[in-house]
Kinemage of the C-alpha trace (Angstrom):
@kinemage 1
@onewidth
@group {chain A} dominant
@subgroup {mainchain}
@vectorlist {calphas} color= white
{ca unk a 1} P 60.276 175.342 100.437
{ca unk a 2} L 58.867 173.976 96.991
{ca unk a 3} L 55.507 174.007 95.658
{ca unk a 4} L 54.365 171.439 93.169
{ca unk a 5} L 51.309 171.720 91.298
{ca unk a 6} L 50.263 168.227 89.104
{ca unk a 7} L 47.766 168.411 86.335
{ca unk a 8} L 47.016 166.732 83.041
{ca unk a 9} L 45.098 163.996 84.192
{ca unk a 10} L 41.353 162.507 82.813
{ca unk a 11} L 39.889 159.603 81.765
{ca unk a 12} L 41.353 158.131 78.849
{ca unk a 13} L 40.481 154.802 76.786
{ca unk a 14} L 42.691 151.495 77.318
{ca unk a 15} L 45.510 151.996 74.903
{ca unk a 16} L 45.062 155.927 75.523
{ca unk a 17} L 47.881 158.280 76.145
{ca unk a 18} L 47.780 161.210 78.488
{ca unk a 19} L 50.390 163.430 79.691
{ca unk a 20} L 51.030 164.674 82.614
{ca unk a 21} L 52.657 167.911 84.299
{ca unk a 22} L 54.380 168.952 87.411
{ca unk a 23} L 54.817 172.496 88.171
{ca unk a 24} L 57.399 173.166 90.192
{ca unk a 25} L 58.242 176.919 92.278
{ca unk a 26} L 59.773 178.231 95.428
{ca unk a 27} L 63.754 176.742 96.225
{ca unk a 28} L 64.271 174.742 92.427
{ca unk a 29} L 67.869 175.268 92.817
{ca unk a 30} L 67.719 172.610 95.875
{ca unk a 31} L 65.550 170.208 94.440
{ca unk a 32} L 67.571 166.727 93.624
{ca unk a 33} L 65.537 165.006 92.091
{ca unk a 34} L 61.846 164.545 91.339
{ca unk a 35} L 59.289 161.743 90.795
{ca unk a 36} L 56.116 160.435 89.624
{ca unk a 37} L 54.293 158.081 92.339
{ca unk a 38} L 50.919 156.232 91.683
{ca unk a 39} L 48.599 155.319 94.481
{ca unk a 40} L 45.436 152.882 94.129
{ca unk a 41} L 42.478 152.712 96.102
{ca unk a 42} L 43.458 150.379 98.930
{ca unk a 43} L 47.187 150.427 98.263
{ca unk a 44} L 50.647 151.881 99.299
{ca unk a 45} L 51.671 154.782 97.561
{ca unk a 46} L 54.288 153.416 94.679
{ca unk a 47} L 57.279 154.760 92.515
{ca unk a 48} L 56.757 155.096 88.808
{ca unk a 49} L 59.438 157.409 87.185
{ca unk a 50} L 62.678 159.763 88.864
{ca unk a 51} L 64.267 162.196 86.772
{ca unk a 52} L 67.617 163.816 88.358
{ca unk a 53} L 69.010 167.321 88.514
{ca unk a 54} L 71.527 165.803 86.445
{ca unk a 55} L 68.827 164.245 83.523
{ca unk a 56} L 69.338 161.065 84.493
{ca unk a 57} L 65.745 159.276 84.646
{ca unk a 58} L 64.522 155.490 85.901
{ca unk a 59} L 61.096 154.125 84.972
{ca unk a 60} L 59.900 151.161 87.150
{ca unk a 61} L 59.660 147.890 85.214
{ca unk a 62} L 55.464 147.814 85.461
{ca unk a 63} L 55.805 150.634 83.131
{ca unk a 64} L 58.915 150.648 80.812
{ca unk a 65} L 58.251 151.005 77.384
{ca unk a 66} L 54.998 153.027 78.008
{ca unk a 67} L 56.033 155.931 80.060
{ca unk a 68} L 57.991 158.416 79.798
{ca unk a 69} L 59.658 161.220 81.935
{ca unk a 70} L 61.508 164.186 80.985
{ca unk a 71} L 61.653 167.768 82.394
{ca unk a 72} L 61.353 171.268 80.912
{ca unk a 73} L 64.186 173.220 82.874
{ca unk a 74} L 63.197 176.647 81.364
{ca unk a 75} L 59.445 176.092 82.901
{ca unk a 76} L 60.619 174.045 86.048
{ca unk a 77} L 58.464 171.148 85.005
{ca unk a 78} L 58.650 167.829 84.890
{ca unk a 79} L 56.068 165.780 82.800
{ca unk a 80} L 55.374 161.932 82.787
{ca unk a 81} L 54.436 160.699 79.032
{ca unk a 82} L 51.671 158.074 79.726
{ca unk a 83} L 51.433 155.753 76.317
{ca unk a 84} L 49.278 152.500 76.114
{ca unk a 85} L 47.383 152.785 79.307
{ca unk a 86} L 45.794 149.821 80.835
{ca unk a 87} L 43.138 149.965 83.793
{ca unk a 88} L 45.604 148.621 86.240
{ca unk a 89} L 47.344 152.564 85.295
{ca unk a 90} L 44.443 154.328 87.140
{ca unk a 91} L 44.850 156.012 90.456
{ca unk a 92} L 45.923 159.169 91.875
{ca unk a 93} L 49.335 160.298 90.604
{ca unk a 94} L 51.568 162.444 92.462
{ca unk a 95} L 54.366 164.382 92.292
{ca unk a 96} L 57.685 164.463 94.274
{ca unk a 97} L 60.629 166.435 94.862
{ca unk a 98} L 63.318 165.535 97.120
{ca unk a 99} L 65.570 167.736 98.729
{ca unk a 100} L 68.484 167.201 101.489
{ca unk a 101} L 66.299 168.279 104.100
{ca unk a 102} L 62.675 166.671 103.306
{ca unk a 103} L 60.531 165.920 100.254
{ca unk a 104} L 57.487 167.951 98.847
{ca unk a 105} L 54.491 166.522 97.095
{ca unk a 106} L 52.076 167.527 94.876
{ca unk a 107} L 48.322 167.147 95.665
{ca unk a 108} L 47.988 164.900 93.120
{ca unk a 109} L 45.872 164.144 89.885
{ca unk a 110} L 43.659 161.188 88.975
{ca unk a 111} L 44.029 158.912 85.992
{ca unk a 112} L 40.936 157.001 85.030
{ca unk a 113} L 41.519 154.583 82.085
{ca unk a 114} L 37.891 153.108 81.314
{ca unk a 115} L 36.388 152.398 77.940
């Protein structure tokens, strides 16, 4: 099993930055990849960034140039660098990792980008 715990999230200006954090514990070694999803009210839960046991990371094209994600391997985290926010960025973000067998999620954090 893996536990993931999300935080860094807030309410943050248009044109903010905020940076979020996925803690990851239990069977790490198993874990192939992980993600960042974003859900709005109303809408299907979507993919936002994957970063690979292997490093290799994807960013989907709504937010390329703007966000970032990258791991720490030492404290089994993965983080998602949110630059230049716009209010279409707000909603729940959450956390995945996926395994051979199934995939874990977070809880989730919200992002509120409001002036």
């Amino acid at each position: 099993q893996v536990q993931l715990v999300e935080s860094g999230g807030g309410l943050v200006q248009p044109g903010g930055s905020l940076r979020l954090s996925c803690a990851a514990s239990g069977s790490i070694a198993s874990i192939l990849s992980m993600g960042w999803y974003i859900q709005a009210p109303g809408k299907q839960r979507e993919l936002v960034a994957t970063i690979t046991s292997t490093g290799t990371t994807g960013v989907a094209d709504s937010v390329k140039g703007r966000f970032t994600i990258s791991r720490d391997n030492a404290k089994n985290t993965v983080y998602l660098q949110m630059n230049s926010l716009k209010p279409e960025d707000a909603a729940v973000y959450y956390c995945k990792a996926r395994l051979i067998e199934r995939d874990y999620w977070g809880q989730g954090t919200q992002v509120t980008v409001s002036s």
